[in-house]
C-alpha positions in Angstrom: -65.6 70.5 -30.7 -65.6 69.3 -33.4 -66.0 65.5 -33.9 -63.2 64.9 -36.3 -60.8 66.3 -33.4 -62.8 64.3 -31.1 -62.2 61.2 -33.0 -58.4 62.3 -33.3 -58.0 62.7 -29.9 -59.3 59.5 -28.9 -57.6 57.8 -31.8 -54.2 59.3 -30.2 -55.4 58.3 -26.8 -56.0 55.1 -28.0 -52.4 54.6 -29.7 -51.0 56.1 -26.7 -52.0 53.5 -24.3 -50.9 51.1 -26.9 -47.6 52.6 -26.9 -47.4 52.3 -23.3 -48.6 48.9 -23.5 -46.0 47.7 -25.9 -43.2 49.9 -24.0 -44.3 47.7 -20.9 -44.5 44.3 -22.5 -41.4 45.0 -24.7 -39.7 45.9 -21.0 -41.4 42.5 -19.3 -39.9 40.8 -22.8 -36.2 42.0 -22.4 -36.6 41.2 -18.5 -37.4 37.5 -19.1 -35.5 37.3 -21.8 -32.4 38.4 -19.5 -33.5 36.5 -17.2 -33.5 33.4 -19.6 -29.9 34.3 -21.0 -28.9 34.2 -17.1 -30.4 30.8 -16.4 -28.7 29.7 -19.7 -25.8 31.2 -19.1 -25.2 29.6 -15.6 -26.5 26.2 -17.1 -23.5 26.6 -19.8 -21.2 27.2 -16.6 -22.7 24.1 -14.7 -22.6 22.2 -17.7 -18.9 23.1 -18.3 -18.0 22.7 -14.9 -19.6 18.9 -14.6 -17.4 18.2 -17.7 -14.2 19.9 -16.3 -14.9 17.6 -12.8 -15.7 14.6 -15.0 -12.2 14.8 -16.9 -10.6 15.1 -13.5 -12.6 12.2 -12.0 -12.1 10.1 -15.0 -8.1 11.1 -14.9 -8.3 10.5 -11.0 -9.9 7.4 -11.7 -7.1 6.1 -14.1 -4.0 7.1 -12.3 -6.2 5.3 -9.2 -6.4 2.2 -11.1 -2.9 2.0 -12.4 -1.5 2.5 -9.1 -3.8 -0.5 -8.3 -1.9 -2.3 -10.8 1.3 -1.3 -9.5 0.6 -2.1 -6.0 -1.0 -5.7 -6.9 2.2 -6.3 -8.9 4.5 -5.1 -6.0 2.4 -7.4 -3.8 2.7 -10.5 -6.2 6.5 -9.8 -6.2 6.8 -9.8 -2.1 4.4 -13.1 -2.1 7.1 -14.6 -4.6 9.8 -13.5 -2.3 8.4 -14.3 1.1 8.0 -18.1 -0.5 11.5 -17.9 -1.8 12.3 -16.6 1.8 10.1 -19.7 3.3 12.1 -22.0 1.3 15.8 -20.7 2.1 14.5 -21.0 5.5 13.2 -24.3 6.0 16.3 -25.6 4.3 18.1 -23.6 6.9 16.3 -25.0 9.9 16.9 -28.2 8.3 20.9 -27.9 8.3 20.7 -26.0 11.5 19.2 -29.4 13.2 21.5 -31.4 11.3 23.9 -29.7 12.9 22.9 -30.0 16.4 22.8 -33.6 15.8 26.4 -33.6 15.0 27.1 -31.4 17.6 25.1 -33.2 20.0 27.1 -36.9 18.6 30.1 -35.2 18.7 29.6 -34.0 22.1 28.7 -37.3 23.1 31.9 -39.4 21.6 34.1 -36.6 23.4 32.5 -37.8 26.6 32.9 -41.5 26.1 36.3 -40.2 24.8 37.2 -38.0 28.1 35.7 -41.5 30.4 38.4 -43.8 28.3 40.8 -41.3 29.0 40.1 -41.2 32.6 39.6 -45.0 33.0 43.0 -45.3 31.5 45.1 -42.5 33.5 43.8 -44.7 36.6 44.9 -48.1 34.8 48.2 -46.3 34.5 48.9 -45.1 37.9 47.7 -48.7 39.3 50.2 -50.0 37.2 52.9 -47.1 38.1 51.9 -47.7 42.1 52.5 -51.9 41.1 55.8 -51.3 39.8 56.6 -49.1 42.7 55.5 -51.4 45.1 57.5 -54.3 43.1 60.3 -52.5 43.7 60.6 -51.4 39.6 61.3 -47.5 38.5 58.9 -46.6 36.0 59.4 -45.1 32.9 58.7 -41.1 32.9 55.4 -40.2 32.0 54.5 -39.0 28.9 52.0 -36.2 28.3 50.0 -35.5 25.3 
């Protein structure tokens, strides 16, 4: 053989492996690289996601706080009210004892009233029995 051959051969042999070389770190190269467009890719989704839950937070947050607003408002209204209410109330109570005391007078002067009645129906019969016995005709009664 001749040595130029030889040298051929091995030079072929030698870009051979380095074909086979390259073809396997090129494969290794488009592996990670896929691999590193994957891990990108979901870190894009992630990263799109965490702002999609952020805006709904953030909205949720808002629509939370005015309702917050609302609700304190409602409940400044029904404090307003219930002292209103308090007030109407107390001036209620007051007439309603007022009126018991009138009630309660009145009550009384229609007893003293019903006793003077009574005390003077007897003060009329003992003078209607006087006459009687004096031998005098009394007058009709009158009723009221």
């Amino acid at each position: 053989m001749d040595a130029s051959i030889l040298i051929a051969l091995v030079s072929l042999a030698g870009t051979l492996g380095t074909a086979l070389l390259a073809g396997r770190a090129s494969t290794k190269a488009g592996r990670i690289k896929a691999e590193a467009d994957e891990r990108a890719s979901a870190r894009q989704a992630e990263a799109e996601a965490y702002v999609r839950a952020r805006t709904f937070y953030d909205e949720m947050l808002t629509d939370l706080r005015e309702e917050l607003e609302r609700t304190r408002a409602q409940v400044e209204r029904i404090e307003a009210q219930s002292a209103r209410l308090a007030e109407m109330l107390a001036a209620e109570q007051d007439t309603s004892h007022a009126l018991r005391v009138q009630i309660r007078q009145l009550r009384e002067q229609i007893a003293a009233l019903e006793s003077s009645i009574a005390q003077w129906e007897r003060r009329v019969a003992d003078l209607r029995r006087q006459l009687m016995e004096a031998g005098v005709t009394p007058v009709e009664e009158v009723t009221i």
